[in-house]
C-alpha positions in Angstrom: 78.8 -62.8 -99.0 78.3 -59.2 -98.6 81.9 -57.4 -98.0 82.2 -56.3 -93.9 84.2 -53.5 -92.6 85.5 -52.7 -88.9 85.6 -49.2 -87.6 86.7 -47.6 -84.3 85.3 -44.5 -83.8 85.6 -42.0 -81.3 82.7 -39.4 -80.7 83.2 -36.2 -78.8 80.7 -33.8 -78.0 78.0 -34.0 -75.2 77.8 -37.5 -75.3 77.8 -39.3 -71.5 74.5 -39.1 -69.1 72.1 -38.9 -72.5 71.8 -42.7 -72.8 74.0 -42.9 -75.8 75.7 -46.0 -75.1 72.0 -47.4 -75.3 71.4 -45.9 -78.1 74.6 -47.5 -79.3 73.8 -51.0 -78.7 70.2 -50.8 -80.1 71.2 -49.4 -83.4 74.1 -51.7 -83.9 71.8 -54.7 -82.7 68.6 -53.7 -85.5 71.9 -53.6 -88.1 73.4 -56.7 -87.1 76.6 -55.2 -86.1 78.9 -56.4 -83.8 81.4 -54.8 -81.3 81.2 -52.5 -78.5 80.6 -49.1 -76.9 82.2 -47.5 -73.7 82.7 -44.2 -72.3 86.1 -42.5 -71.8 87.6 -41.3 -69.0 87.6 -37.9 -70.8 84.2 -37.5 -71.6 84.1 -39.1 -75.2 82.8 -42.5 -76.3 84.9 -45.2 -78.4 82.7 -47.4 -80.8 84.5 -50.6 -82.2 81.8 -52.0 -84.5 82.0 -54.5 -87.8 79.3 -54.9 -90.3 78.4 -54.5 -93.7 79.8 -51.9 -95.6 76.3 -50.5 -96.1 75.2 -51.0 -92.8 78.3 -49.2 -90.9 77.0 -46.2 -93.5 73.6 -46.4 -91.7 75.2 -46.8 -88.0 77.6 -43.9 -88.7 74.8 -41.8 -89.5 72.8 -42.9 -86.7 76.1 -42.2 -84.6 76.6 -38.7 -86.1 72.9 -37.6 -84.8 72.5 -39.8 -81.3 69.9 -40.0 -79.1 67.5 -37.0 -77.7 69.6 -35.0 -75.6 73.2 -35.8 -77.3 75.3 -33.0 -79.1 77.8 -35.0 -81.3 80.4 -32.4 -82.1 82.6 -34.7 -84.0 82.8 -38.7 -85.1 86.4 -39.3 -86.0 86.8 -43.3 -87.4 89.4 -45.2 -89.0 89.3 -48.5 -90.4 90.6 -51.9 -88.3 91.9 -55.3 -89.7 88.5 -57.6 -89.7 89.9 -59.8 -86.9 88.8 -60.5 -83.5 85.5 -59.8 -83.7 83.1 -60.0 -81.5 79.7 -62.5 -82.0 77.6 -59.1 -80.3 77.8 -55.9 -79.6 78.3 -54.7 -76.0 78.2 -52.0 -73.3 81.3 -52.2 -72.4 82.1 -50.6 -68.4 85.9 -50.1 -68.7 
């Protein structure tokens, strides 16, 4: 079994109104990562995503560069315990 990782990133920059939750959920869905996006009150987005070690490289960088029309200014992540995952990955409005 390959070895999964969870992260929970937060990504600040010009990043709400550019479809990057969208963006978000397609990525993580051709990788077969699960988890969710949302927006935050103060204008970043949170990411809570699990996947292979390899493919959380490949959704990072995906993350790093966003959609047309984004301007990531900074990905922060950290690593989570693998527990509670989710079986998807969502939009999450909250």
């Amino acid at each position: 079994m390959t070895k999964w990782v969870r992260k929970q990133m937060r990504v600040v920059g010009r990043v709400q109104g550019v479809g990057f939750r969208y963006f978000t959920q397609r990525q993580a869905g051709r990788l077969g990562i699960v988890g969710y996006v949302r927006n935050l009150s103060n204008g970043d987005v949170e990411i809570d995503a699990a996947g292979s070690i390899e493919d959380m490289q490949i959704f990072q960088n995906l993350i790093q560069k966003g959609p047309t029309g984004a301007r990531v200014q900074e990905l922060m992540a950290q690593i989570l315990p693998l527990q509670n995952l989710s079986e998807s990955f969502d939009i999450r409005y909250f």
